[in-house]
C-alpha positions in Angstrom: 106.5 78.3 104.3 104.2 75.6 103.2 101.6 74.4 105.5 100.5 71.0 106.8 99.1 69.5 103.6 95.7 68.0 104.1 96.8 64.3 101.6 100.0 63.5 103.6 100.4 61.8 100.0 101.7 65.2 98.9 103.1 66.3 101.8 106.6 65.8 100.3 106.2 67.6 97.5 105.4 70.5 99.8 108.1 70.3 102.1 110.6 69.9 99.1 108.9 73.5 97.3 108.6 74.8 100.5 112.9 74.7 101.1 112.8 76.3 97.3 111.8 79.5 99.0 113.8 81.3 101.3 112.0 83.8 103.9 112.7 87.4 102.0 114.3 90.3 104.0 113.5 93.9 103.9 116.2 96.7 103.4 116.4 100.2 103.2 114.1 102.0 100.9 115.7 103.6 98.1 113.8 107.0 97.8 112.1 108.6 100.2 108.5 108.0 100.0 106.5 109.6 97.3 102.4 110.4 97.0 100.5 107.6 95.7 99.9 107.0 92.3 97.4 105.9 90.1 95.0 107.6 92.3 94.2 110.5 90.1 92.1 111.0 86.9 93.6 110.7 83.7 93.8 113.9 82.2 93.1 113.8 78.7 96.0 113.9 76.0 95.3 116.9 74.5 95.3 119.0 77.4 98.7 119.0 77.8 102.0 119.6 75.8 103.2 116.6 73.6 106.6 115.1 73.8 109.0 114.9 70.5 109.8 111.4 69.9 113.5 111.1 68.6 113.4 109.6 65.3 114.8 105.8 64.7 118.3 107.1 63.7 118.8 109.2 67.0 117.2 106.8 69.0 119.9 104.1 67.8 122.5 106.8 68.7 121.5 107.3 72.2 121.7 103.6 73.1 124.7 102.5 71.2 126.6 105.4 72.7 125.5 104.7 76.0 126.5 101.0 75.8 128.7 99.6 78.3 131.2 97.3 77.2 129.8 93.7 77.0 125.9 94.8 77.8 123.5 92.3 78.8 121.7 91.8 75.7 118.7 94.5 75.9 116.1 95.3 73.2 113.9 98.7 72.5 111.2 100.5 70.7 112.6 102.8 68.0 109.7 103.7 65.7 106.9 105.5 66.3 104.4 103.7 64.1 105.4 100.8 66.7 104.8 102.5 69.9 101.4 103.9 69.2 100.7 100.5 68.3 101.8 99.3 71.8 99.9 101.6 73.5 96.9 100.9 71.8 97.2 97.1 72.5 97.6 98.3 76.3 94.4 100.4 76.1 91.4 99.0 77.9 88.8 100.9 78.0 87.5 103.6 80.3 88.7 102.5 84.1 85.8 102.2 86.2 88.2 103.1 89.2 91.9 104.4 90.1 93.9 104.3 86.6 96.5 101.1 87.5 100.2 102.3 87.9 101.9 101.6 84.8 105.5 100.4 85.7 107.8 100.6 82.6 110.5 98.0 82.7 114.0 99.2 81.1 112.9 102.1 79.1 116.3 102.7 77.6 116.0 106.1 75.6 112.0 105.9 76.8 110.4 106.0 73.3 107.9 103.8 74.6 107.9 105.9 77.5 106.8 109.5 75.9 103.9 107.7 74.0 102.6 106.7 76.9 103.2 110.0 78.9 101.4 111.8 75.5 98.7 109.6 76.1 98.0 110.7 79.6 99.4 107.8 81.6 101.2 108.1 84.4 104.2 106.1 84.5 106.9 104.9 86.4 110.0 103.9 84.8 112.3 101.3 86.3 116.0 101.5 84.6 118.9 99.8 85.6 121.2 101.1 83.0 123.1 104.6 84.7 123.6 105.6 81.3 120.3 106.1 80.6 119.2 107.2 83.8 120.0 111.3 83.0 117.8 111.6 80.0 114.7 110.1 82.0 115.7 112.0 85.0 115.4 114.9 83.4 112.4 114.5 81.7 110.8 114.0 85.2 111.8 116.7 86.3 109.8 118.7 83.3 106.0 116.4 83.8 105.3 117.8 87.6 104.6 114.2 88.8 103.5 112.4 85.8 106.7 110.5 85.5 108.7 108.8 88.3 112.0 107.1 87.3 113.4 104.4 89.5 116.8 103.1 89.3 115.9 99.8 89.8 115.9 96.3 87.7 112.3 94.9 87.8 113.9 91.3 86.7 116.2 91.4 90.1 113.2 92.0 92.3 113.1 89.6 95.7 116.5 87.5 95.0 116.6 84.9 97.3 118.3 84.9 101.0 118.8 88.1 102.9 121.9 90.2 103.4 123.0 93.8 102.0 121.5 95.1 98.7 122.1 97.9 96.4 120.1 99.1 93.6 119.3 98.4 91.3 118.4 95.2 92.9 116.0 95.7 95.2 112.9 94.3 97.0 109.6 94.5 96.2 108.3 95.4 99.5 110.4 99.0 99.7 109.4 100.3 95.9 106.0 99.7 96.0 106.0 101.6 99.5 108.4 104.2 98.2 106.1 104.5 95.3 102.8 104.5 97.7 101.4 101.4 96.1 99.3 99.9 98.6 97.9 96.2 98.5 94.6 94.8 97.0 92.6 91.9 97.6 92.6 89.5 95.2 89.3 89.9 93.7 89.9 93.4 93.4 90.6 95.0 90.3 94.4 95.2 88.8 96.0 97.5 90.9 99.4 97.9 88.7 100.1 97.2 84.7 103.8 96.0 84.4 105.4 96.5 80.7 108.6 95.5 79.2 110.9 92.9 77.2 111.4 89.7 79.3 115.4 89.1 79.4 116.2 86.7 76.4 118.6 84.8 78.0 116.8 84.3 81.3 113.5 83.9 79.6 112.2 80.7 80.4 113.9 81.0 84.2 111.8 84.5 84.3 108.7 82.9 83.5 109.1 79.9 86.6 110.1 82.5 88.8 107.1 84.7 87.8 104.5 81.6 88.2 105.9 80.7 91.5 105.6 83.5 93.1 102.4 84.1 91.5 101.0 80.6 92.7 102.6 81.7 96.4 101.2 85.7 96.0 104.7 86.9 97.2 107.1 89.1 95.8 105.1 91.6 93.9 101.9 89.4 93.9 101.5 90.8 97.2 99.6 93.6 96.4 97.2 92.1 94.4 96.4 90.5 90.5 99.3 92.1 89.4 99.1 92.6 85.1 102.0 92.0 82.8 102.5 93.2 80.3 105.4 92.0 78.4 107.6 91.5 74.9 108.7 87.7 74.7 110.0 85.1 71.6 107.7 83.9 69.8 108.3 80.3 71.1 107.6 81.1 74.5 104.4 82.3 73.4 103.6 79.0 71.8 104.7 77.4 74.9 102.5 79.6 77.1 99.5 78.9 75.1 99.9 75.0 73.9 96.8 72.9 73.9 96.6 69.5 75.2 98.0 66.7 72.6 100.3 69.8 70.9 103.4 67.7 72.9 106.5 69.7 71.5 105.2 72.6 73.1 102.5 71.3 75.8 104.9 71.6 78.9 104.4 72.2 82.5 104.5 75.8 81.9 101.8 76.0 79.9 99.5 74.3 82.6 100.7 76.4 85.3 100.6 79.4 83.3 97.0 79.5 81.9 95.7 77.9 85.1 96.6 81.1 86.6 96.2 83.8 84.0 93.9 85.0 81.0 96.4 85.2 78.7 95.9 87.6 75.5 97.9 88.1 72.7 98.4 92.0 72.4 100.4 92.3 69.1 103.2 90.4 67.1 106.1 92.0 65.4 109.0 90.6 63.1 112.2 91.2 65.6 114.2 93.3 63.1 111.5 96.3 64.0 113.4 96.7 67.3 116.6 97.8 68.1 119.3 96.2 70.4 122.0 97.3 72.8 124.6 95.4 70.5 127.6 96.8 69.3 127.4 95.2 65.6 123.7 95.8 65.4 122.9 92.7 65.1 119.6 91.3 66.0 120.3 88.2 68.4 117.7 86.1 67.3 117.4 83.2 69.6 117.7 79.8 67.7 114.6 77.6 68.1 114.8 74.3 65.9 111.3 72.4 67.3 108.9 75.9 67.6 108.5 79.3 65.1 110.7 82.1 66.4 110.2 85.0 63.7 108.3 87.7 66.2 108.4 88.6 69.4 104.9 88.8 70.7 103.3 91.4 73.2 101.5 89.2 75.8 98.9 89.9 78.6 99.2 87.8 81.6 96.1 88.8 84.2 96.2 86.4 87.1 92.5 84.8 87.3 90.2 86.6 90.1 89.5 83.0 91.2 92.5 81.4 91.5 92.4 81.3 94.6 89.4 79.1 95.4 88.3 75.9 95.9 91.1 73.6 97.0 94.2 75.5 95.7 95.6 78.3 98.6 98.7 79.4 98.9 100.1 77.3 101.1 99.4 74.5 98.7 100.2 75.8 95.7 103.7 74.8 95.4 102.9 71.5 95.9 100.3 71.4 93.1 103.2 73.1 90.7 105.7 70.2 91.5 103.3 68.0 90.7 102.3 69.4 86.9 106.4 69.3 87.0 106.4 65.7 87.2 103.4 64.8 85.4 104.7 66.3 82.3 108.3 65.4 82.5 107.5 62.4 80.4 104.2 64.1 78.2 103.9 60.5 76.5 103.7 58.5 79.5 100.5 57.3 80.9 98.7 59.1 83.8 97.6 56.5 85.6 101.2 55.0 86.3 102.0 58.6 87.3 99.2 58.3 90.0 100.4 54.4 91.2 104.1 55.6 91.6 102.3 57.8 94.5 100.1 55.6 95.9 99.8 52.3 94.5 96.5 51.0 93.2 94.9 54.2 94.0 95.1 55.9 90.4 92.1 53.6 88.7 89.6 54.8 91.4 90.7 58.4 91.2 90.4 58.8 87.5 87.1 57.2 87.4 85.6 59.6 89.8 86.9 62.3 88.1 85.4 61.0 84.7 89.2 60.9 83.1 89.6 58.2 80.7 92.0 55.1 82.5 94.3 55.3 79.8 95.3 59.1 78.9 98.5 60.2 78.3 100.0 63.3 80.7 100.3 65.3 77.5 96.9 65.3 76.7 95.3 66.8 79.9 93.7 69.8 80.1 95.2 72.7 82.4 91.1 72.6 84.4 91.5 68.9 84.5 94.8 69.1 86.2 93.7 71.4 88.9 90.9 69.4 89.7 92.6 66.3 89.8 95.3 68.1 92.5 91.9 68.8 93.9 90.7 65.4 94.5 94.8 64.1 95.4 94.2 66.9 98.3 91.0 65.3 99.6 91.6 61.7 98.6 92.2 59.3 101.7 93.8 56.7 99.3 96.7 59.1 98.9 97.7 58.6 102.6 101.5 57.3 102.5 104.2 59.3 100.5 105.5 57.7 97.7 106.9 61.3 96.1 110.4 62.1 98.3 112.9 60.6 97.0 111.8 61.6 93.3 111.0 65.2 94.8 114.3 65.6 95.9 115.7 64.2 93.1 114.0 66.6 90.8 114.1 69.6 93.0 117.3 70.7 91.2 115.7 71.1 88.1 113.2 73.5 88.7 114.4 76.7 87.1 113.9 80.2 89.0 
């Protein structure tokens, strides 16, 4: 739960994220504990047997016959020229410590899965789909420990309120224990590599959720900078990465977002190279009428070593997301009468001392610029009074998780 905020200016704003939030609950693990992983040395590729990848057509075969009737739309690497490119995008370098734990997201028929495995990674795979759950099984049961398959739905992790749970939603707390994940500082290195397609039709609601528990290091931020990994549309991207004045796809998201993360484009590909869970085959290209949509684009999101410094902490955090919210509801709309709707005459001053033209437009601030002037709200004595609950509570029902 949010703290007391030192600007009682923004206090509301915190009190309003803060009910967003529900304490989480623990439950019963779901496996009994494993060694930990990621501790060993990678051993290299060619000193062990290499996996068959199915070809394209059997691959296809595999998922449409283990379809379920009315499937939440799922996508999958069928091609092998595609997943050695994958991999190669993940590759980093030599580690200078403990190899990361690479947690695959819905492998599906795990074409993905056996490049990696040839490559020497270990990897845990997290499938939610029964069906596939047989195949992956038993080709765990062949690798002595290099492969740990989880039936679990990464997406589902840390739902809000408490009660009973069964897989595969689950909470983050009990697999990374089951798993023998253990938790990082901040600064350290990455401690785990998450890969996978985000849901198309929870996309954008992924991404909050994922930047608000980033900003409050809960869920699986717990452990550390956490690295993802992950396939999304091609508008998203552009979203993610907008620049200041680009105002059809300069949003709050893309503040929040590259405020918090170095984010890297791995690799693009047209969406007809992958293949879908859907019956007619068809490729369920989301429509996008303002942003390009032809790829679906392999992003790296590493949270920022010092994100957590100067003025922004965890406790308030929230706070400053609500307020890049409200900022760039209206990205035309000037950010000084932003600033006086909080606290009345006090915008002018604050701008000035922060060197920010009087007259800029919300849409046109840089992501650095908005964290420093959350910065300055947080120590400002002119921001005493709260202008912000009414609107906070007004908007609070449109913040997507």
């Amino acid at each position: 739960m949010l703290g007391a905020l030192q600007s009682p200016g923004l206090a509301a704003l915190g009190v309003a994220a803060a009910a967003l939030r529900p304490l989480l609950c623990g439950l019963p693990g779901c496996r009994a504990p494993r060694r930990g992983l990621g501790q060993e040395p990678r051993q290299h590729p060619d000193s062990r047997l290499q996996l068959r990848l199915p070809e394209a057509a059997e691959a296809a075969r595999m998922v449409l016959e283990r379809a379920r009737p009315s499937p939440p739309l799922r996508r999958f690497i069928a091609c092998p020229d595609l997943a050695r490119a994958v991999h190669a995008s993940l590759e980093c370098g030599p580690a200078r410590g403990p190899e990361p734990v690479v947690l695959e997201c819905e492998p599906g028929p795990g074409f993905l899965t056996r490049t990696l495995l040839n490559a020497g990674a270990r990897v845990v795979a997290l499938e939610s789909d029964r069906a596939f759950l047989p195949d992956l099984q038993s080709l765990e049961n062949s690798l002595h420990g290099q492969l740990e398959v989880v039936y679990c739905d990464f997406f589902r992790l840390d739902p809000l309120g408490c009660g009973s749970m069964k897989p595969p939603a689950m909470y983050s707390e009990k697999l990374f224990e089951n798993l023998g994940i253990l938790a990082v500082p901040w600064t350290a290195d990455v401690p785990v590599k998450i890969i996978g397609f985000l849901p198309q039709k929870k996309e954008r609601n992924t991404l909050w959720k994922l930047i608000f528990v980033m900003y409050e290091r809960s869920s699986i931020y717990r452990y550390g900078r956490i690295e993802l990994n992950m396939f999304v549309s091609e508008k998203e991207y552009k979203v993610l990465t907008a620049k200041p004045g680009e105002l059809r796809s300069y949003q709050a998201l893309s503040v929040l977002w590259q405020t918090a993360c170095e984010i890297q484009l791995l690799h693009m590909e047209p969406w007809s190279s992958f293949l879908t869970n859907s019956k007619t085959r068809g490729l369920a290209i989301p429509k996008s009428m303002l942003l390009p949509n032809d790829h679906l684009c392999l992003v790296r999101m590493t949270p920022r070593r010092n994100l957590f410094t100067g003025g922004m902490t965890t406790t308030n955090s929230s706070t400053f997301i609500l307020m890049v919210k409200q900022c760039l509801a209206k990205r035309k709309s000037k950010l000084i009468d932003r600033l006086n709707s909080w606290s009345p005459g006090s915008g002018s001053k604050l701008l000035r001392d922060l060197e920010i033209p009087e007259n800029i437009i919300t849409g046109n601030l840089y992501p650095e610029e908005y964290r420093r002037l959350f910065e300055a709200m947080e120590h400002s004595k002119e921001f005493s009074q709260s202008w912000l609950y009414d609107e906070v509570l007004e908007n609070n029902r449109n913040i997507n998780f």
